[in-house]
ROKOLMI-872730 format. One record per residue (C-alpha): residue in three letters; x, y, z. Coordinates in nm, 2 decimals. Last residue first. Example, Ala and Ser with C-alpha at 12.3 -4.5 7.8 and 13.67 -1.06 7.14 Angstrom:
<atoms>
{"SER", {1.37, -0.11, 0.71}};
{"ALA", {1.23, -0.45, 0.78}};
</atoms>
This chain:
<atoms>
{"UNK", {1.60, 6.19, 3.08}};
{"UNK", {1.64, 6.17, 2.75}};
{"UNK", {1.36, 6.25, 2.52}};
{"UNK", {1.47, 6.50, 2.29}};
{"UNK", {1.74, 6.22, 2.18}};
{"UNK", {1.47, 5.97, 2.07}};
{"UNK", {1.32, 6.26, 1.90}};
{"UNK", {1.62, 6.41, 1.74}};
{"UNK", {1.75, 5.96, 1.63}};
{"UNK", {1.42, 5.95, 1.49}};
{"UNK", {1.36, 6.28, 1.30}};
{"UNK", {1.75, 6.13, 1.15}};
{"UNK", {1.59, 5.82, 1.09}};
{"UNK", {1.28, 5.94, 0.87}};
{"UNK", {1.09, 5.58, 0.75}};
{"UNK", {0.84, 5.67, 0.51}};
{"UNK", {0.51, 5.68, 0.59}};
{"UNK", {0.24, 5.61, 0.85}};
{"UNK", {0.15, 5.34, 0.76}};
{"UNK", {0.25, 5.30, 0.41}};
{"UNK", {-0.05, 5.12, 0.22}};
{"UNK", {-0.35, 5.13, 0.47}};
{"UNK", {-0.24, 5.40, 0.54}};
{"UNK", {-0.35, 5.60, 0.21}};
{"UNK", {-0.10, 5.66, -0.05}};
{"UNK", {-0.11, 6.06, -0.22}};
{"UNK", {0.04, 6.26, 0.02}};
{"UNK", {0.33, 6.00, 0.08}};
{"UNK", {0.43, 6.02, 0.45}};
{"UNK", {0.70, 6.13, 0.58}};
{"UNK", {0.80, 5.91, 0.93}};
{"UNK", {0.85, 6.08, 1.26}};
{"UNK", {0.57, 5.99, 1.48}};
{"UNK", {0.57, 5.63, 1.32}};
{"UNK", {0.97, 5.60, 1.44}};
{"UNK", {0.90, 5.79, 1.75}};
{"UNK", {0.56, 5.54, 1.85}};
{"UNK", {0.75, 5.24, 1.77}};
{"UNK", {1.04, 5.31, 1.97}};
{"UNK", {0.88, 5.38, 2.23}};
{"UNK", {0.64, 5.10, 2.23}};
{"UNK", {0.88, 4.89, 2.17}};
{"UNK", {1.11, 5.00, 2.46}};
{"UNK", {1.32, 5.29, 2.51}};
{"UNK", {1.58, 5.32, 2.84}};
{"UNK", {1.85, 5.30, 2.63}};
{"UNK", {1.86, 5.65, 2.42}};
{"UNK", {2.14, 5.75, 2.19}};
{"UNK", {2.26, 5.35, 2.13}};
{"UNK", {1.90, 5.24, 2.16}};
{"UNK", {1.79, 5.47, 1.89}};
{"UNK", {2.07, 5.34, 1.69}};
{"UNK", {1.93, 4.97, 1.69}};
{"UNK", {1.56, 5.12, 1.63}};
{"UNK", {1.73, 5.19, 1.28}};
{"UNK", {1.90, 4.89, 1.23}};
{"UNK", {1.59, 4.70, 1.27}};
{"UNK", {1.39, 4.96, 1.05}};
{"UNK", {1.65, 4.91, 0.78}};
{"UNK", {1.62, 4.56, 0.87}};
{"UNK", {1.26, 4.54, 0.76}};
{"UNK", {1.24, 4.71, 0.40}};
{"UNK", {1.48, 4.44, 0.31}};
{"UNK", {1.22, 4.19, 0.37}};
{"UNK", {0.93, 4.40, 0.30}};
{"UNK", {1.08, 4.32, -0.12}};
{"UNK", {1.37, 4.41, -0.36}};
{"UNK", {1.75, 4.22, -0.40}};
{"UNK", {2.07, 4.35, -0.49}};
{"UNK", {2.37, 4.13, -0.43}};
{"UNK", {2.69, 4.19, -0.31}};
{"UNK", {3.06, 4.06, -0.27}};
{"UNK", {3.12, 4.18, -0.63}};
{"UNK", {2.85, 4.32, -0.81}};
{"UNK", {2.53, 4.08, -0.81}};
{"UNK", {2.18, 4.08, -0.98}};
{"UNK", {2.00, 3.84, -0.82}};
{"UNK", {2.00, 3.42, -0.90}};
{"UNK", {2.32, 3.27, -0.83}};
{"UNK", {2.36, 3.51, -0.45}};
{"UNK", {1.98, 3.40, -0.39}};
{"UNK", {2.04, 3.01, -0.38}};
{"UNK", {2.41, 3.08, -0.18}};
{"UNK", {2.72, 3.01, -0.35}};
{"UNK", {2.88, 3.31, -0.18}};
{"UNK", {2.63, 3.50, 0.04}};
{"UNK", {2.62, 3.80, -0.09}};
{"UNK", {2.61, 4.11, 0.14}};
{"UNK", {2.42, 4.44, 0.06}};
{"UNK", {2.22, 4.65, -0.20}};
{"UNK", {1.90, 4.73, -0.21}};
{"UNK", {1.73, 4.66, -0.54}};
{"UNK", {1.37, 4.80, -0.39}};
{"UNK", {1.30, 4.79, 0.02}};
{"UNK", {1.31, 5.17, 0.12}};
{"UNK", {1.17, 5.21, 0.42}};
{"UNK", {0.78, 5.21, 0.55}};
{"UNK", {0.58, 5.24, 0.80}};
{"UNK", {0.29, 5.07, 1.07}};
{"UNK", {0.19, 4.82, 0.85}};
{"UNK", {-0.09, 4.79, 0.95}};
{"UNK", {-0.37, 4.91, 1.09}};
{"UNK", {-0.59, 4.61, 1.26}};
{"UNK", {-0.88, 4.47, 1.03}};
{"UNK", {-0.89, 4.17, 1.30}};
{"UNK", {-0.89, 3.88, 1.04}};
{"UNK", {-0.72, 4.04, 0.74}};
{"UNK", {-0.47, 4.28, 0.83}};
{"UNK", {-0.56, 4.65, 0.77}};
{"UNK", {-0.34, 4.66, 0.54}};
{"UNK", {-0.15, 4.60, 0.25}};
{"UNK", {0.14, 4.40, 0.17}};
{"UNK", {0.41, 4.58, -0.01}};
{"UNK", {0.36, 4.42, -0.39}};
{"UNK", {0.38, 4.77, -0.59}};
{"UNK", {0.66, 4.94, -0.42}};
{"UNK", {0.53, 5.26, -0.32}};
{"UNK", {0.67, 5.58, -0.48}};
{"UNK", {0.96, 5.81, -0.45}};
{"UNK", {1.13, 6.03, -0.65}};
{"UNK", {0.97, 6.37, -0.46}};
{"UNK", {1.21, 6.24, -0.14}};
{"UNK", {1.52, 6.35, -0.30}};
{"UNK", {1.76, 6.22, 0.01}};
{"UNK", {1.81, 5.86, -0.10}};
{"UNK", {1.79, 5.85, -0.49}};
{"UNK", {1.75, 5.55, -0.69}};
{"UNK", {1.32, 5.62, -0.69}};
{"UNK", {1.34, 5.56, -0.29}};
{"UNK", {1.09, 5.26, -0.39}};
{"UNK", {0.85, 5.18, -0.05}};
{"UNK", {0.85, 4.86, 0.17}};
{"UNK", {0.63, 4.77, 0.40}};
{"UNK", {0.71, 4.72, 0.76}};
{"UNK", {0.54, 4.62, 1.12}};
{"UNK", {0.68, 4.71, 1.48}};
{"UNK", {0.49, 4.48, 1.64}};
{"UNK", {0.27, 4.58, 1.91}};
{"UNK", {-0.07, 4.49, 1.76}};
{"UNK", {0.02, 4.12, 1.55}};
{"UNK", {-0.04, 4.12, 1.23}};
{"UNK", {0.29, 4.13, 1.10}};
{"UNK", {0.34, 3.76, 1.30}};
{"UNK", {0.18, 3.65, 1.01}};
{"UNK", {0.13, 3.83, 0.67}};
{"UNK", {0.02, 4.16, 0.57}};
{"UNK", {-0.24, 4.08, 0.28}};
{"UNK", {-0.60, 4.24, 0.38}};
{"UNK", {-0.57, 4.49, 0.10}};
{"UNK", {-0.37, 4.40, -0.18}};
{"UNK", {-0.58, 4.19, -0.40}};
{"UNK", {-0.58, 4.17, -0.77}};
{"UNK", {-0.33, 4.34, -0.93}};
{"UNK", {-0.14, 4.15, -0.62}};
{"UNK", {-0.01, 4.24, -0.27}};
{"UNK", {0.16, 3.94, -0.14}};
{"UNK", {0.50, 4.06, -0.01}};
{"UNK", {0.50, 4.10, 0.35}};
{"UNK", {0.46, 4.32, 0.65}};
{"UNK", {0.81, 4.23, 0.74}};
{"UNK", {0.90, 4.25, 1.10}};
{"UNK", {1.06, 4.44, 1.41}};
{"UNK", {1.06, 4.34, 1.79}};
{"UNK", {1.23, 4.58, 2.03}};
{"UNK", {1.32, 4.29, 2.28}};
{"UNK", {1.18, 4.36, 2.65}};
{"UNK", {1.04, 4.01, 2.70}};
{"UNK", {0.72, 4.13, 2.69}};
{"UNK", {0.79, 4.22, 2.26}};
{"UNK", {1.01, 3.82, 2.22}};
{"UNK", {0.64, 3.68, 2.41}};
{"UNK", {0.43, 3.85, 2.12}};
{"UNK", {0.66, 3.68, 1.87}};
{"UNK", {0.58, 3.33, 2.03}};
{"UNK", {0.20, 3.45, 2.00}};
{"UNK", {0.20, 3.56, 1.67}};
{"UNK", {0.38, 3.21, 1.49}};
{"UNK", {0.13, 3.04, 1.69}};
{"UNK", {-0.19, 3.21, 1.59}};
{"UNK", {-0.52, 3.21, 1.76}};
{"UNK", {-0.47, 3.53, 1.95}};
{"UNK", {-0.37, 3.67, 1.66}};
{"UNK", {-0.64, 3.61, 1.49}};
{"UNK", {-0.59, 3.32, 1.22}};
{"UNK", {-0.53, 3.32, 0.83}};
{"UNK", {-0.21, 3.51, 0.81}};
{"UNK", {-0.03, 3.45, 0.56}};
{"UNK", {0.29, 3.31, 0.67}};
{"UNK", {0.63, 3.53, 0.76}};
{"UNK", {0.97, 3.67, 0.70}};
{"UNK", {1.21, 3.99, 0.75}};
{"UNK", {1.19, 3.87, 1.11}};
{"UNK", {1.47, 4.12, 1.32}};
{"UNK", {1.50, 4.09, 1.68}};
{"UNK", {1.63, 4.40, 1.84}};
{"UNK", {1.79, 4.43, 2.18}};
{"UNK", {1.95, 4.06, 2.26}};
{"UNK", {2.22, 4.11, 2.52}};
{"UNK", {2.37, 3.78, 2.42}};
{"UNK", {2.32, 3.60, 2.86}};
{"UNK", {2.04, 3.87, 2.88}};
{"UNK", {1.83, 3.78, 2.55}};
{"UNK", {1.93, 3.43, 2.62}};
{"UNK", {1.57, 3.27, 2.70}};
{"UNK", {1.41, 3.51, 2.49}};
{"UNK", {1.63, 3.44, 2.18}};
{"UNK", {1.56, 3.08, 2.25}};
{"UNK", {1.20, 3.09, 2.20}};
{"UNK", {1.23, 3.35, 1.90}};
{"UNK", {1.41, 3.09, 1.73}};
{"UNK", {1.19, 2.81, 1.84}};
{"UNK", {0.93, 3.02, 1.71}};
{"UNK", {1.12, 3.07, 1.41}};
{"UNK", {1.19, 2.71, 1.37}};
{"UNK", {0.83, 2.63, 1.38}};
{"UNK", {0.76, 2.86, 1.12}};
{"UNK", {0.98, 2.69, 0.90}};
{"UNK", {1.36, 2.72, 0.73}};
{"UNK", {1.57, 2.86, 1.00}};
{"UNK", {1.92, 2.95, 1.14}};
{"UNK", {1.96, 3.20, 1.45}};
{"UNK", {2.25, 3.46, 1.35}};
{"UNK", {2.31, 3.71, 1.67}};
{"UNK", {2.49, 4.03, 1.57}};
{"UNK", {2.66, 4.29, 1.69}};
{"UNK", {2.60, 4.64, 1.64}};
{"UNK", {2.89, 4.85, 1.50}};
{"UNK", {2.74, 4.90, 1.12}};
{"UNK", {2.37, 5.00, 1.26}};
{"UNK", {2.20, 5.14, 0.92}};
{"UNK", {2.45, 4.92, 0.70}};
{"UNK", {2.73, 4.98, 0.49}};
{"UNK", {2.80, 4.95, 0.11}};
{"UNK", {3.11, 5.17, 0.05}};
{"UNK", {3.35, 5.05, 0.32}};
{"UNK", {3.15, 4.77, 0.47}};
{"UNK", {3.01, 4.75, 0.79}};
{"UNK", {2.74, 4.57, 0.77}};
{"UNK", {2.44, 4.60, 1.04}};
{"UNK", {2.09, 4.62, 0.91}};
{"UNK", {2.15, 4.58, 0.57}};
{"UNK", {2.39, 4.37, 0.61}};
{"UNK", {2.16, 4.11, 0.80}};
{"UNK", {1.90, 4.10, 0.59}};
{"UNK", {2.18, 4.00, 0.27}};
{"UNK", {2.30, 3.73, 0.53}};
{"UNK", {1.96, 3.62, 0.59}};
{"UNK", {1.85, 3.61, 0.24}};
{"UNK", {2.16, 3.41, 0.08}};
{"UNK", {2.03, 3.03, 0.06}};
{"UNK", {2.26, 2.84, 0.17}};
{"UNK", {2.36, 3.07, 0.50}};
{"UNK", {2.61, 2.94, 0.71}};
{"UNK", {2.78, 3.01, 1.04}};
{"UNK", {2.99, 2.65, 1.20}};
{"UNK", {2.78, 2.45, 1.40}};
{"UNK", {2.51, 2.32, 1.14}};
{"UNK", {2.22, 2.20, 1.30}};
{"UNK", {2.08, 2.05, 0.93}};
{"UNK", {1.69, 2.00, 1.05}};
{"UNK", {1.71, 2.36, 1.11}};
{"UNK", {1.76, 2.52, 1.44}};
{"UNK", {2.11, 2.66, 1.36}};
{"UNK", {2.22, 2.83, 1.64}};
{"UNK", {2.51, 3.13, 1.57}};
{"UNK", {2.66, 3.38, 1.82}};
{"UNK", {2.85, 3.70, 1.87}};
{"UNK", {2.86, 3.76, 1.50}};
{"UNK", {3.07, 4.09, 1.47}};
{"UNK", {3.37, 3.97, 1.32}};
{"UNK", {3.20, 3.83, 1.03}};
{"UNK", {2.95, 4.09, 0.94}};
{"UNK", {3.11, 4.28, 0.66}};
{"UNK", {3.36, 4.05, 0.55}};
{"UNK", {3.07, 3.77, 0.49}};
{"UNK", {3.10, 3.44, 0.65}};
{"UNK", {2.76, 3.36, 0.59}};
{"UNK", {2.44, 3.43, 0.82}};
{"UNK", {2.13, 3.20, 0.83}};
{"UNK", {1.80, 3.14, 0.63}};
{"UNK", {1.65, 3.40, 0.88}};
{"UNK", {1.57, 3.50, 1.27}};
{"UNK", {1.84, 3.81, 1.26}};
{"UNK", {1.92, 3.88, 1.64}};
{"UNK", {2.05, 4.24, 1.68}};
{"UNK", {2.30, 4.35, 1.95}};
{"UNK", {2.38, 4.70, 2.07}};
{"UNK", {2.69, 4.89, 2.21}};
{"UNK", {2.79, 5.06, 1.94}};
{"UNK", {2.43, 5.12, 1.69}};
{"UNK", {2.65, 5.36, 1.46}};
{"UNK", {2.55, 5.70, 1.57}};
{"UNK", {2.87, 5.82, 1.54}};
{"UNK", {2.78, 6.20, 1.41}};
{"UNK", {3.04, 6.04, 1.11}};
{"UNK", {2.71, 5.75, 1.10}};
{"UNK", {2.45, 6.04, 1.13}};
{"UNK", {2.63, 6.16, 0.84}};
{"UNK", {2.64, 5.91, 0.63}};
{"UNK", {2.26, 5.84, 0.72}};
{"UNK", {2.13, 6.11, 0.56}};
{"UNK", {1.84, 5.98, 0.40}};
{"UNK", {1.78, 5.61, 0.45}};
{"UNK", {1.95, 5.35, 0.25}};
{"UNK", {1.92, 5.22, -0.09}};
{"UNK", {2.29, 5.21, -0.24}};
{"UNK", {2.28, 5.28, -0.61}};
{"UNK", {2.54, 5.05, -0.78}};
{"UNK", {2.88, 5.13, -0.75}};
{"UNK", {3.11, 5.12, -1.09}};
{"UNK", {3.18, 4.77, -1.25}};
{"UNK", {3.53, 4.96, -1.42}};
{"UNK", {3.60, 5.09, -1.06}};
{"UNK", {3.56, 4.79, -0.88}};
{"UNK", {3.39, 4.70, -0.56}};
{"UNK", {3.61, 4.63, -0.31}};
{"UNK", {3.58, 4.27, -0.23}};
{"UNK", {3.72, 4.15, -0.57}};
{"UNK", {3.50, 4.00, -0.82}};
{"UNK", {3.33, 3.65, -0.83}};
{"UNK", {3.56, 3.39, -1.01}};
{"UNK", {3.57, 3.14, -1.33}};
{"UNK", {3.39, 3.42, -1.53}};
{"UNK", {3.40, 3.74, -1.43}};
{"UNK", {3.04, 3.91, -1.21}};
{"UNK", {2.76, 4.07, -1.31}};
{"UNK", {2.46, 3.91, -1.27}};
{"UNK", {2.14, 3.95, -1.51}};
{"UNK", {1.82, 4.02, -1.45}};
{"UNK", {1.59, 3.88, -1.17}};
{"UNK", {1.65, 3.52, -1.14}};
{"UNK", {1.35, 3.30, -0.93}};
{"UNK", {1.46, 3.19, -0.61}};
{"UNK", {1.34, 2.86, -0.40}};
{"UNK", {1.09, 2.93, -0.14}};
{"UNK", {1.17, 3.05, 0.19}};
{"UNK", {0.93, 3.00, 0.47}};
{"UNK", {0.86, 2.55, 0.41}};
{"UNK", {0.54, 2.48, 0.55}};
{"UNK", {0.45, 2.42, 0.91}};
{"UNK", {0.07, 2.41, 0.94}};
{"UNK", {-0.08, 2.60, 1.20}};
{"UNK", {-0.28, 2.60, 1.52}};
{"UNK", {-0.38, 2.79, 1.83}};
{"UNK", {-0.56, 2.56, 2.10}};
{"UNK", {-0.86, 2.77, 2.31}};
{"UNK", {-1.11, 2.59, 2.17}};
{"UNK", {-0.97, 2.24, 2.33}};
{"UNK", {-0.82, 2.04, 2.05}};
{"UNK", {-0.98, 1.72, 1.92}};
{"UNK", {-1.14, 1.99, 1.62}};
{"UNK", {-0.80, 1.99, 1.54}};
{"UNK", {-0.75, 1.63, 1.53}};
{"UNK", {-1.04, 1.51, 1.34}};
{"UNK", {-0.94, 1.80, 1.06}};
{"UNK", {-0.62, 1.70, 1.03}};
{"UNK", {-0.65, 1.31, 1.05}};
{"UNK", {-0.61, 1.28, 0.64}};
{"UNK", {-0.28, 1.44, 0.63}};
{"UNK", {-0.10, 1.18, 0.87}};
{"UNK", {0.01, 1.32, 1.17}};
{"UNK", {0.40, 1.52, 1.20}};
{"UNK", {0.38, 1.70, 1.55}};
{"UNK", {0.47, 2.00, 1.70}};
{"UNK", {0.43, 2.15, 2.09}};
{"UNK", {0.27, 2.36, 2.29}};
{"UNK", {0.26, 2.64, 2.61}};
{"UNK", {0.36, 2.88, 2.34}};
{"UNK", {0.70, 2.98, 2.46}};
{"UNK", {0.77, 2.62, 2.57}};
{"UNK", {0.77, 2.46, 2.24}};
{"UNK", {0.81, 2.04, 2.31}};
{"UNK", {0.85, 1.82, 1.99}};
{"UNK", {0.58, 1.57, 1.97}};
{"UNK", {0.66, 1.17, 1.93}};
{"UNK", {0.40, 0.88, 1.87}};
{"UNK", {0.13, 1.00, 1.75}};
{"UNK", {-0.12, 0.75, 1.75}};
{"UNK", {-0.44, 0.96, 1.71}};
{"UNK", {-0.61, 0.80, 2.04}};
{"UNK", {-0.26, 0.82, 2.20}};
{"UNK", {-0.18, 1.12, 2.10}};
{"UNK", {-0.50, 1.26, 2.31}};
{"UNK", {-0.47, 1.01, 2.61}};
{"UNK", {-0.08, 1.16, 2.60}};
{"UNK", {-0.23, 1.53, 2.64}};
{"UNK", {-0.50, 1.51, 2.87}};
{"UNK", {-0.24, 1.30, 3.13}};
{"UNK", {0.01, 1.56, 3.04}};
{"UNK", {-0.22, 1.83, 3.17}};
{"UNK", {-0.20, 2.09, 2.88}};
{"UNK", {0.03, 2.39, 2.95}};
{"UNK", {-0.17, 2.76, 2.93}};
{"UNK", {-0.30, 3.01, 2.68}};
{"UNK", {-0.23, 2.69, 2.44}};
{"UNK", {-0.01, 2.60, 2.13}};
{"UNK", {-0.02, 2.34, 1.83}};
{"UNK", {0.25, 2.34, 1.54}};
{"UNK", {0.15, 2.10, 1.29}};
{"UNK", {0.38, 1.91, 1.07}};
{"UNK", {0.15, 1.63, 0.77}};
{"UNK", {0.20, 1.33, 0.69}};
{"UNK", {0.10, 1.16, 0.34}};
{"UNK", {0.01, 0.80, 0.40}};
{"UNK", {0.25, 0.55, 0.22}};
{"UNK", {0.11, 0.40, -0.09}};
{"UNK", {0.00, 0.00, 0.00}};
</atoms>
C-alpha cells in the first residue's frame, strides 16, 4: 500500500495541557513523538494528512494551530549578474563595475560620522542564516542553527539572511548598514516552527547575548487572529520580553488583492510592522519616490488592525552575498553583493534603525520606539495608510526625538 502523506502541525495553548489530557490525546491519534515549544505552552507534531481536521477539532477551543510549510521558497532570477567568469569579483567593488545605487535612509552618512553607529547594541536576525561575509563576520557573537541541518559552524545556503543582516548592520566600506557597530546574533531557520523556536531561544538568552532588536524579514499568511496564531504569540512573548521586535509586512499584494495581505506575526498589535517603498534611486530627493507595488497591505485580514505601521526603502538594495548561496546565483550581483527588492529588506533598515535609537537612548522600549519611528515618518500625500503606515521611514527625525527624550 502507498504510504500515508503526513503532515507538521504546530499546536499552542494560553496555558500547558495536563500531560495525562495530552498523552490520552496522542494516544487515540497515535502519535508517537511531539516536539516540546515552551513559549507557546505547545508543541509539534507530523500526523498523517487525512487526520487533520479530526484532530483539530480534538483540541480544546482555546488551542492555536498551524501548518508548518517550508518559509523560503526557492529563487527565481531577476536580471542578469555581473560578475568574471571562473571567479566572483574583488571585495572592493571595482572601478570599471562602478557602485550600484545604495538604498538607504536619507542622511545616514552623516548620522554614522555623528557616530550614531548602533555601538553597544545587538540584533538577532531570525532568517536562512548568516555567511562568512567581511562585513559581518567579526561581529557575530553567536550562531544556532535550528534547522533539520544544525550546522555549527555560520552558514547561509540560501543568501537572504546574510543580505537582511547587512542591511541592518554591515560594515563595509562603500555598502554599509544602518547600525554598522551592532553585533549580531544569526539563529538559522527554514519553517515557522523554527522561528518560534528561534524567537523561544532568543528570549531565553536575551540577557546571557544582550538581545535588543530581533529582526523577522519573513512570515505566513495570516489566516488566524492573533490570539489564535502560533507564529503571533511566540513573537508576542520576544515584545514582553523587553526585545524591540521588528517584522516584514509582506509581499503578497497582487493586481488583484492588496488589502488584507500583511502576513503572520505582521499582524500582530505591538509589532513594529514594515512595507517597503521605492526611494526612486535617490536617498535624500524624497519627490522620487513611490510605493513598491507588492508591499502588503493593510488592515490585516482577520482583525482589520492598521498595518503596516511604516515604511523604508526595500527595492534593489544592496548588501552582502552569500557566496554560492540560492539567492547570491540568482539576483543581480557586483562583487561581494547582491541586490534584491521586497518588506524583507524594507525590515532591517527599520531594525537597524531602532538599533541606533538604543545607542542614543537605552531606556526605550517597543512601544517607544514604535511610536518615534511612526511619529516621525514622511508620509506619501497621495497613499493612504493602509498602504505606508504612516510613511516613510525618517531616521535622523528619529534619532532628534529619541534624543529630545532623554531623561
Amino acid at each position: 500500500m502507498p504510504a500515508t502523506s503526513q503532515i507538521s502541525l504546530v499546536v499552542g495553548f494560553p496555558r500547558a495541557p495536563s500531560p495525562n489530557d495530552l498523552g490520552a490525546l496522542h494516544r487515540k491519534f497515535k502519535i508517537k513523538q511531539s516536539e516540546k515549544l515552551d513559549i507557546i505552552n505547545g508543541y509539534s507534531i507530523d500526523l498523517p494528512t487525512d487526520q487533520l481536521d479530526s484532530y483539530v477539532k480534538a483540541l480544546p477551543p482555546s488551542a492555536t494551530v498551524m501548518i508548518d510549510r517550508p518559509i523560503f521558497e526557492k529563487p527565481v532570477a531577476q536580471g542578469p549578474t555581473r560578475q568574471r567568469r571562473g571567479r566572483d569579483l574583488a571585495d572592493e567593488l571595482p572601478s570599471e563595475v562602478g557602485t550600484p545605487h545604495i538604498s538607504r535612509p536619507a542622511e545616514l552618512d552623516e548620522l554614522h560620522a555623528q557616530g550614531f553607529t548602533g555601538a553597544g547594541t545587538t540584533i538577532a536576525v531570525v532568517d536562512s542564516g548568516l555567511a562568512q561575509h567581511a562585513d559581518i563576520k567579526d561581529r557575530i557573537k553567536f550562531f544556532k542553527d535550528f534547522s533539520s541541518n544544525r550546522t555549527k559552524n555560520s552558514i547561509d545556503p540560501f543568501g537572504h539572511g546574510t543580505h537582511v543582516a547587512g542591511i541592518a548592520a554591515g560594515d563595509g566600506k562603500e555598502v554599509d548598514g544602518i547600525a554598522p557597530e551592532a553585533d549580531l546574533v544569526g539563529l538559522r531557520i527554514k519553517s515557522p516552527k523554527q522561528a518560534i523556536q528561534a524567537i523561544e531561544w532568543a528570549v531565553e538568552n536575551k540577557d546571557k547575548y544582550g538581545i535588543d532588536v530581533l529582526n523577522l524579514s519573513l512570515g505566513v499568511p495570516a489566516r488566524l487572529p492573533n490570539r489564535q496564531d502560533p507564529f503571533a504569540q511566540a513573537t508576542q512573548r520576544a515584545i514582553d520580553a523587553g526585545i524591540i521586535t521588528v517584522v516584514a509586512s509582506g509581499n503578497e499584494c497582487t493586481s488583484t488583492r492588496c488589502q488584507g495581505t500583511i502576513s503572520t506575526p505582521g499582524t500582530l498589535p505591538d509589532a513594529i510592522t514594515v512595507g517597503a517603498y521605492n526611494d526612486g534611486g535617490t536617498n535624500d530627493n524624497l519627490n522620487d519616490d513611490t510605493m513598491w507595488g507588492r508591499s502588503s497591505h493593510g488592515p490585516t485580514a482577520i482583525e482589520h488592525i492598521q498595518k503596516p505601521d511604516l515604511v523604508a526603502p526595500g527595492v534593489d538594495v544592496l548588501a552582502p552575498r552569500s557566496s554560492g548561496s540560492d539567492l547570491g546565483r540568482t539576483r543581480p550581483n557586483w562583487g561581494t553583493y547582491h541586490s534584491d527588492t521586497g518588506s524583507s529588506m524594507a525590515t532591517p533598515m527599520v531594525s537597524g534603525s531602532a538599533a541606533l535609537l538604543l545607542q542614543v537612548n537605552p531606556d526605550l522600549d517597543q512601544a517607544d520606539i514604535k511610536r518615534i519611528l511612526t511619529a516621525t515618518a514622511d508620509p506619501f500625500s497621495s497613499t493612504n495608510a493602509n498602504t505606508q503606515g504612516s510613511g516613510r521611514l525618517n531616521l535622523a527625525k528619529a534619532l532628534a526625538a529619541a534624543r529630545a527624550e532623554i531623561g
